[in-house]
C-alpha positions as CSV (number, residue, x, y, z in Angstrom):
1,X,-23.8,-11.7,-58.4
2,X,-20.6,-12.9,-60.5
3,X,-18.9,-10.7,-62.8
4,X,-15.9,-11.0,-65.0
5,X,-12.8,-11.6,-63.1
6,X,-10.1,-9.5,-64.5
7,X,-6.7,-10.5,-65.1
8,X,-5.1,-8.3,-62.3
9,X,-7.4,-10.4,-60.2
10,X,-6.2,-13.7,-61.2
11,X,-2.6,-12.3,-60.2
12,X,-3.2,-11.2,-57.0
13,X,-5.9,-14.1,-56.0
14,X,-2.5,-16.1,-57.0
15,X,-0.2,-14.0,-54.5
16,X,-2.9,-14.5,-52.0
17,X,-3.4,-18.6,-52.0
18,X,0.7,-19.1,-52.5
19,X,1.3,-17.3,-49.4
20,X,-1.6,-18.2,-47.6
21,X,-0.4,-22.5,-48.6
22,X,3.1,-21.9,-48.8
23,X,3.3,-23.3,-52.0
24,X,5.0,-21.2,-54.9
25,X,3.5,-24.1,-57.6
26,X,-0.4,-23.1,-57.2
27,X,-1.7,-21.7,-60.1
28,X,-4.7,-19.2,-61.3
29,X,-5.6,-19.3,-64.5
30,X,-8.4,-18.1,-66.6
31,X,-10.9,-20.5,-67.7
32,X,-11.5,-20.8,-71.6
33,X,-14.6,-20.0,-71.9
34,X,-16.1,-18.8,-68.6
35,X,-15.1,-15.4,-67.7
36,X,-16.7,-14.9,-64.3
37,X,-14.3,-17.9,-62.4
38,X,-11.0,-19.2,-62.8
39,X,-9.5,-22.5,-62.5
40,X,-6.6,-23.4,-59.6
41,X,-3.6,-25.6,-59.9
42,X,-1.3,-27.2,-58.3
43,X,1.6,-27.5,-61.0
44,X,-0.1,-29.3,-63.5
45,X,-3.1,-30.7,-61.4
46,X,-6.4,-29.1,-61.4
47,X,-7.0,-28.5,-58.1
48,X,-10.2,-26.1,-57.6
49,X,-12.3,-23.4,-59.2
50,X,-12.3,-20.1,-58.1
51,X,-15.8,-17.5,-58.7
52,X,-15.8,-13.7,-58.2
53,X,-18.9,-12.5,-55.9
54,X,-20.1,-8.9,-55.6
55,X,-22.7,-8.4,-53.6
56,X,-23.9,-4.9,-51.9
57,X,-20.4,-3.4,-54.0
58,X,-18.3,-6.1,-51.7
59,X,-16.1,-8.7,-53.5
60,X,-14.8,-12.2,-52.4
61,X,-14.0,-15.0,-53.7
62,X,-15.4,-18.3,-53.2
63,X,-12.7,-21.0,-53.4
64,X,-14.2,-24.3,-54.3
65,X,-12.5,-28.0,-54.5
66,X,-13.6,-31.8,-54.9
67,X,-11.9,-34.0,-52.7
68,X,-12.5,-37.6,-54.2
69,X,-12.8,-40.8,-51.7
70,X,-10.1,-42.7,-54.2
71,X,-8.0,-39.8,-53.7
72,X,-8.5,-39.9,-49.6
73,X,-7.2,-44.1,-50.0
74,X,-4.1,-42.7,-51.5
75,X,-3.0,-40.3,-48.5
């Protein structure tokens, strides 16, 4: 089930996936008009989207991102 993810949240989701990458330019930030996922970038890049799951009062995150084949040509 997805629920509102609060702004503390984003913060600490943010702590989490700089640390975890090693990269102090990722980004959480609310989406405009959806309130149960946030967006994730990389600077200025939109990288992935992030939703809130609660299930059985447990919550996690589910991470999601796109990999494009022209982007795959470029690396």
């Amino acid at each position: 089930r997805r629920r509102r993810v609060k702004k503390e949240e984003l913060a600490r989701i943010e702590r989490y996936l700089r640390k975890t990458f090693d990269n102090p330019k990722l980004e959480v930030r609310a989406r405009p008009k959806k309130t149960d996922s946030a967006e994730v970038y990389l600077g200025e890049d939109f990288i992935a989207v992030l939703f809130r799951e609660e299930e059985d009062g447990e919550v996690s995150y589910q991470f999601q991102m796109a990999i494009l084949e022209m982007d795959l040509e470029e690396a």
